[in-house]
C-alpha positions in Angstrom: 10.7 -29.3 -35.1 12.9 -29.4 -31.9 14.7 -25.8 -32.9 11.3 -24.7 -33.8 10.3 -25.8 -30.4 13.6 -24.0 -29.0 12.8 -20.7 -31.0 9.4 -20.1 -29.7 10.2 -21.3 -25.9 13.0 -18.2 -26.3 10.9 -16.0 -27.8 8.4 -16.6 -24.7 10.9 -15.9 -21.8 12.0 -12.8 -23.7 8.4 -11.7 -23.9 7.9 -12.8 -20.3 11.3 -10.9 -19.2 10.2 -7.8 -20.9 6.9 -7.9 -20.1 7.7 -7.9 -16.3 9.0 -3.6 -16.6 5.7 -3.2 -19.0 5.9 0.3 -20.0 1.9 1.0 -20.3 1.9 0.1 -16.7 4.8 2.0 -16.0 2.9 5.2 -18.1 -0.3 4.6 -15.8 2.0 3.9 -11.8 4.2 7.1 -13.4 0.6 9.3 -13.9 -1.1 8.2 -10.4 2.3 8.9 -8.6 2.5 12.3 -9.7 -1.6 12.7 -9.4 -1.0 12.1 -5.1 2.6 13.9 -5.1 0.7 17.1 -6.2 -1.7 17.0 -3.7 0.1 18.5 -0.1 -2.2 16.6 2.2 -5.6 14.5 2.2 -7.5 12.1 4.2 -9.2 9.1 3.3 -11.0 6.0 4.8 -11.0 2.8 3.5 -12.2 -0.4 4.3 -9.8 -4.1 4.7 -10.8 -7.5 4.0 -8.7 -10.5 5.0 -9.1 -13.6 3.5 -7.6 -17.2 3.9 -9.2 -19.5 2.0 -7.0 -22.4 3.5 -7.5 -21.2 6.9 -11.6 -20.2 6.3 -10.9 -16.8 7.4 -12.8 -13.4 6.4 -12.8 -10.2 8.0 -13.1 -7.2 7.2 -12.7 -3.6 9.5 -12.5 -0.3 8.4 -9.8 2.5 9.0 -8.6 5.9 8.3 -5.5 7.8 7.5 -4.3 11.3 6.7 -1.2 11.8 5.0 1.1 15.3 4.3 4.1 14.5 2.6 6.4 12.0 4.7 3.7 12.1 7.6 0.8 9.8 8.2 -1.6 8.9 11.0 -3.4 5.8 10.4 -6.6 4.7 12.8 -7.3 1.2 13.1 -10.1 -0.5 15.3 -6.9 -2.1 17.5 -4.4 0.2 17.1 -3.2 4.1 16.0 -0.1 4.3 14.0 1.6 8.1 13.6 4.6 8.9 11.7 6.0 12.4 11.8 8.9 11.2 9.2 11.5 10.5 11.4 9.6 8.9 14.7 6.9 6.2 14.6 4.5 5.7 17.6 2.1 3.1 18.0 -0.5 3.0 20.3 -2.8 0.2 21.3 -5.8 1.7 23.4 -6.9 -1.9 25.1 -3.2 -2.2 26.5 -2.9 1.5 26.9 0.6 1.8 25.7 2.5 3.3 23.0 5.7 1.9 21.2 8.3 4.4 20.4 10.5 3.8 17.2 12.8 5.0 14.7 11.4 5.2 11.0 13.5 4.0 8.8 12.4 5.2 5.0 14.4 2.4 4.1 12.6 -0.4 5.2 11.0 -2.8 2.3 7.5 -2.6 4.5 4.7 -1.6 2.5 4.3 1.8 3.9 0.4 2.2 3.8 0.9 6.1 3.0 3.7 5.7 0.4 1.5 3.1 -1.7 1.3 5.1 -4.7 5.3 5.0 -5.1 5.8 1.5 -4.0 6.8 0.2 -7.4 9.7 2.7 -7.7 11.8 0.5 -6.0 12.2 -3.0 -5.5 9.1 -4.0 -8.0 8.5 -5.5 -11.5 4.9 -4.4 -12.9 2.8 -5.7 -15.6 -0.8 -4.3 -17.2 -3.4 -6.8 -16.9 -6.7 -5.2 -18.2 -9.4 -2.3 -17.8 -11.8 -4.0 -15.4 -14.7 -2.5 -13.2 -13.9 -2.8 -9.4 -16.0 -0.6 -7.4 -18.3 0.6 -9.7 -15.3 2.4 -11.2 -13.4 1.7 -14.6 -10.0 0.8 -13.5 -6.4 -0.3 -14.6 -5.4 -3.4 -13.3 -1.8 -3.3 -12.3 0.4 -6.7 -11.1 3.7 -5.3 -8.8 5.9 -8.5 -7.9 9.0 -8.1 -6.4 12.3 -8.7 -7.4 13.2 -10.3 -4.4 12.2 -13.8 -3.5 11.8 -13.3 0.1 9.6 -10.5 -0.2 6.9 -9.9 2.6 4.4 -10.1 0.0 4.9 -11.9 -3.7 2.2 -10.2 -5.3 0.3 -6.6 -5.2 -2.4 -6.0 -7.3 -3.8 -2.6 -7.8 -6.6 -1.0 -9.4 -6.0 2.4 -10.7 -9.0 4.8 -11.8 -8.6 4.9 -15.4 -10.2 8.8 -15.2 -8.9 9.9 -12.7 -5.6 7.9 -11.7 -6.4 7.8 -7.8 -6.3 4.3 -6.5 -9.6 2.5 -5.9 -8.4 -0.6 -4.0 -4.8 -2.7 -3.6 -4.8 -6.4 -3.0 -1.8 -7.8 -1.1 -0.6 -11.4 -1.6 1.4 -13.0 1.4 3.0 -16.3 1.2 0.9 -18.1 4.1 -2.2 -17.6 1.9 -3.3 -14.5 2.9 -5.2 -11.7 1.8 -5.4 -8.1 2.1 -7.7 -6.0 -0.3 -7.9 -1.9 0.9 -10.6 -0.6 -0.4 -10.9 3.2 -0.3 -14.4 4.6 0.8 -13.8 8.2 0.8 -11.1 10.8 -0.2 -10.4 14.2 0.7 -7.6 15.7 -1.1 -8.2 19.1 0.8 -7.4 18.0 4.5 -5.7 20.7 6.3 -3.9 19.1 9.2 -1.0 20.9 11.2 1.9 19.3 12.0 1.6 18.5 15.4 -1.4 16.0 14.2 1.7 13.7 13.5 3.2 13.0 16.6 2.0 11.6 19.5 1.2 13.3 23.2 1.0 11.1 26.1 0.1 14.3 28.3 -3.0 13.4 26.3 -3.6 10.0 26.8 -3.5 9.7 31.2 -2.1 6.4 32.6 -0.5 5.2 29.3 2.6 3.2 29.5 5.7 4.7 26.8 7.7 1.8 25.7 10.8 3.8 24.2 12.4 0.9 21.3 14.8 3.8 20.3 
């Protein structure tokens, strides 16, 4: 009984192990990836709750951001954050100042505009189910990270089963926290120029530039 109980305890952690690179999920991350890689710039808005259940919090605020390749601008009721691939500028209207930094395409912070290739690196993924979120058939997807002192220990996302673009992400933080991004609207034709990724303070009178370069 006892190597009976030993054999199907193994046989669990294997299935565990193997289950955590789960190649349906990898099939359905590797189809919505290329699905957004195709597309040379789009817009869309999307709404964020924030929930604590601990702490009795829930909010929720709305947003926008437009992404072309390596560049995003993301608005947010308190702050704008624009990325031109190599600079990152953050302004906060309230304070009227802008921080100046170097992006570093390295970093392990969920970049907001890279979502649909975060678990190419750093991330162990497992399908859950189909499941209706949104009104939409979806795939739900489990990324956990393979390091311990992730950010967040848990990102679940919901994949359009039709059409593969994301319908909402849930983020998981250790202090109880969390995030759900729901998207409310997508353009996939936005035609922005360049310049839409970097920031002007001739444009924005009296700000202060905080240079963290």
């Amino acid at each position: 009984m006892k190597n009976l109980f030993l054999a199907l305890l193994t046989l669990t952690l294997v299935y565990t192990a193997t289950a955590q690179y789960d190649p349906k999920a990898l099939e359905i991350l590797d189809a919505m990836s290329k699905k957004y890689k195709s597309i040379p710039s789009f817009e869309a808005n999307f709404a964020i709750v924030l929930t604590n259940d601990v702490e009795k919090i829930n909010e929720e605020f709305k947003g926008k951001i437009t992404v072309k390749g390596d560049k995003f601008r993301m608005e947010l009721p308190e702050q704008e954050v624009i990325n031109n691939g190599a600079t990152v500028w953050t302004y906060l209207p309230e304070a009227k100042e802008v921080n100046i930094d170097n992006y570093d395409a390295n970093s392990e912070d969920v970049n907001p505009s890279k979502i649909y290739e975060l678990y190419k690196k750093n991330f162990k993924y497992l399908y859950l189910q189909d499941k209706v979120e949104g009104g939409v058939m979806c795939e739900e997807i489990d990324l956990v990270p393979e390091k311990k002192d992730a950010q967040f220990f848990k990102i679940k996302m919901f994949i359009n089963k039709k059409s593969k673009n994301i319908q909402s992400w849930v983020m998981f933080d250790k202090g109880g926290n969390r995030y759900k991004y729901s998207i409310t609207k997508f353009n996939p034709g936005a035609n922005v120029d360049d310049n839409y990724f970097t920031f002007d303070p001739k444009k924005y009178p009296g700000v202060e530039v905080i240079d963290l370069r």
